[in-house]
N, C-alpha and C positions, 0 to 999 in steps of 0.2 A: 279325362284328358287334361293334362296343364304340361306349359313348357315353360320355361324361365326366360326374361327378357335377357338377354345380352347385348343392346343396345336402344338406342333412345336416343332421337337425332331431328337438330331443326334450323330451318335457316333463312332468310332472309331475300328477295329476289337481288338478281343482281343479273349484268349482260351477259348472255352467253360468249365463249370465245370466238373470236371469228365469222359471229351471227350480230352480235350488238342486241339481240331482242332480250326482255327479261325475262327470267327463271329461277325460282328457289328451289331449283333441281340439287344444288350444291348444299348438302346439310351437316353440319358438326352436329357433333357427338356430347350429349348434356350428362353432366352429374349433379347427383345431389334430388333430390325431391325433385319431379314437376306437374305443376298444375295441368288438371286435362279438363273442358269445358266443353260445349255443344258445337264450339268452335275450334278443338283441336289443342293442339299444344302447347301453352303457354311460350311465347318467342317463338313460334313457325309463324308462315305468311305465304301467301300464292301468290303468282303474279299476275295471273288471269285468272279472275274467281268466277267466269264464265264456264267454265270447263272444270276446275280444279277449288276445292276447297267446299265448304258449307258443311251444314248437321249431316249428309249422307257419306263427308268424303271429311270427316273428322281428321280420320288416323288412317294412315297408309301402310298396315305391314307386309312385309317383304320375309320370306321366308331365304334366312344366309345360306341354306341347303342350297337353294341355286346358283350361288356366285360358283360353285363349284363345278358345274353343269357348264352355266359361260366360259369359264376359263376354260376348258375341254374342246368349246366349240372354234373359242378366238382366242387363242392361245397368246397372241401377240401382244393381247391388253389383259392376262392373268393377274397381273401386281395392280392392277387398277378396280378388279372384280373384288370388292372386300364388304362386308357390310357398311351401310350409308350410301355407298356408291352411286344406289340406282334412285334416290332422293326420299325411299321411305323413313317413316318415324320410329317404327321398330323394328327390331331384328330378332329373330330365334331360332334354334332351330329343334325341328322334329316334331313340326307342323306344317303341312302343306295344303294345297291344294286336292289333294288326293283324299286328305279326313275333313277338312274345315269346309262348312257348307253354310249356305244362306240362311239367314234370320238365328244363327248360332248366337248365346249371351254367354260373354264372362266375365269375369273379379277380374280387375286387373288394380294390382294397388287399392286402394279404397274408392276406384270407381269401374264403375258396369259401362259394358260396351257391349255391341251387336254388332254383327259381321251384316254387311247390308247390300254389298255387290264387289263386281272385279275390279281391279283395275285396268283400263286400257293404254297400254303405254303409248308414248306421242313421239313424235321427232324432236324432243328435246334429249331423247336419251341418244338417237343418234349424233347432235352436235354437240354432247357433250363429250362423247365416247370418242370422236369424229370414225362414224362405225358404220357408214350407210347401209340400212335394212337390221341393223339389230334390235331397235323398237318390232318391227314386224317379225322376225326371228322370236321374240321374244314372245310376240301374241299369238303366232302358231303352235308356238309349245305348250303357252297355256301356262307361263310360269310367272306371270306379271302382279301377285300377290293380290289383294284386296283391301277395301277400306270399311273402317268402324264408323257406328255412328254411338255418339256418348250419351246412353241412359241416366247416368249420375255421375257427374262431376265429381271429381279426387283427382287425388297425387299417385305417381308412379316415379318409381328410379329403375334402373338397371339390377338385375339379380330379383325383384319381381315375380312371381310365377301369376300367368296366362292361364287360368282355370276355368271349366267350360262347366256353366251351370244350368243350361238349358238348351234341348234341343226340339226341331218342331219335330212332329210328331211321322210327320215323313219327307225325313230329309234329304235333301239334295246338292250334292257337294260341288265347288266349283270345279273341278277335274269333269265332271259331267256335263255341270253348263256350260265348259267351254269346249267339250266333245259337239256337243247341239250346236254349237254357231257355228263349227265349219263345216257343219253336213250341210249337202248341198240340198235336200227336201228333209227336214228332219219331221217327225210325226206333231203335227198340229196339237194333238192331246197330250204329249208331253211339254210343248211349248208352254202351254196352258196352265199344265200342273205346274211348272217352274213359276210361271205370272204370277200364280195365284199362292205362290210361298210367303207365309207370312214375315215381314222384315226383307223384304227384297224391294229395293230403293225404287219412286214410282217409275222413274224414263226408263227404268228397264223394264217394270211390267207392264207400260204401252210400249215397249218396241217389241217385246216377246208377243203381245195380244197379234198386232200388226201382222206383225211377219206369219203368226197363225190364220188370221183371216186371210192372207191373200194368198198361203200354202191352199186354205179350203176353194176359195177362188178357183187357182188353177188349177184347182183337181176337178170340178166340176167344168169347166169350161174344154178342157181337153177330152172329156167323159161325153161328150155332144157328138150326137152320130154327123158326121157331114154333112149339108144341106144341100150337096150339090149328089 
């Protein structure tokens, strides 16, 4: 499996319009060589490293197959649906959520990456877009791309190929894990199998363990004959 990067993008926080708060949601388009470190992209920055940024949320790619999908849904901001848009660092296409799965390693340029969890998009994309509910649009579809974390430090440009050099042994693609987060009881023992994927960032395999114990919980607690 390899795609080619068609873009490469980073930017600096700055106020959102019309919100004042900060966000390096807004990212230009790099050429030329860039350095990639345990920290991401040479010249990218978060604005809240509470939530956004660190070794698990290195690299943000965003698959450009779906600008195509938004524009379809919100026709009215089509010319604004382009790659960069949605504030990731790369762009490709003919990779999705559908084959890319957790603890997946590739070449990327002269450095190795791991796919390590989803993305969850925030209300930043809605006051950027001024789009209210297209962040959650966006998380129910399932199309909110995911982040690397950098194995080995290198460079990457645009044109690039994305080649996937190892996969765990029983894989599990995000198209799946985000089929599980909106069942409403989804099976405890696949929860688990997900937790237990190797290269799956830890908040996600204690909130997948969690939500498995308290699934087991209420099965056995509703399983109680009445007492009365």
């Amino acid at each position: 499996m390899r795609v080619a990067i068609i873009g490469i993008y980073a930017g600096r926080p700055a106020p959102l319009p019309g919100d004042g708060r900060a966000s390096a949601i807004f990212k230009r388009p790099l050429a030329g060589r860039v350095r990639v470190t345990s920290a991401g992209l040479e010249g990218d920055a978060q604005a809240d490293r509470r939530v956004h940024g660190g070794p698990d949320k290195a690299l943000h790619h965003f698959p450009a197959d779906h600008y195509r999908r938004l524009a379809a849904a919100v026709p009215e901001l089509a010319s604004e649906f382009v790659p960069g848009a949605i504030g990731e660092n790369l762009s490709s296409y003919g990779l999705t959520e559908t084959e890319a799965c957790i603890g997946d390693v590739y070449q990327l340029g002269s450095a190795r990456v791991q796919l390590s969890q989803p993305r969850t998009p925030c209300w930043k994309i809605d006051k950027k877009f001024h789009a209210e509910g297209l962040a959650q649009a966006i998380a129910v579809a399932g199309i909110a791309g995911w982040y690397y974390r950098v194995l080995q430090a290198g460079e990457i440009e645009v044109g690039d190929t994305l080649r996937l050099i190892e996969r765990n042994a029983q894989p599990f693609t995000l198209a799946r894990m985000w089929a599980l987060g909106h069942e409403l009881r989804p099976d405890p023992e696949e929860l688990d199998a997900l937790a237990a994927t190797p290269g799956l960032a830890a908040p996600w395999v204690e909130r997948l363990r969690n939500r498995a114990a308290w699934l087991r919980r209420e099965t056995t607690t509703s399983a109680r004959p009445d007492p009365s």
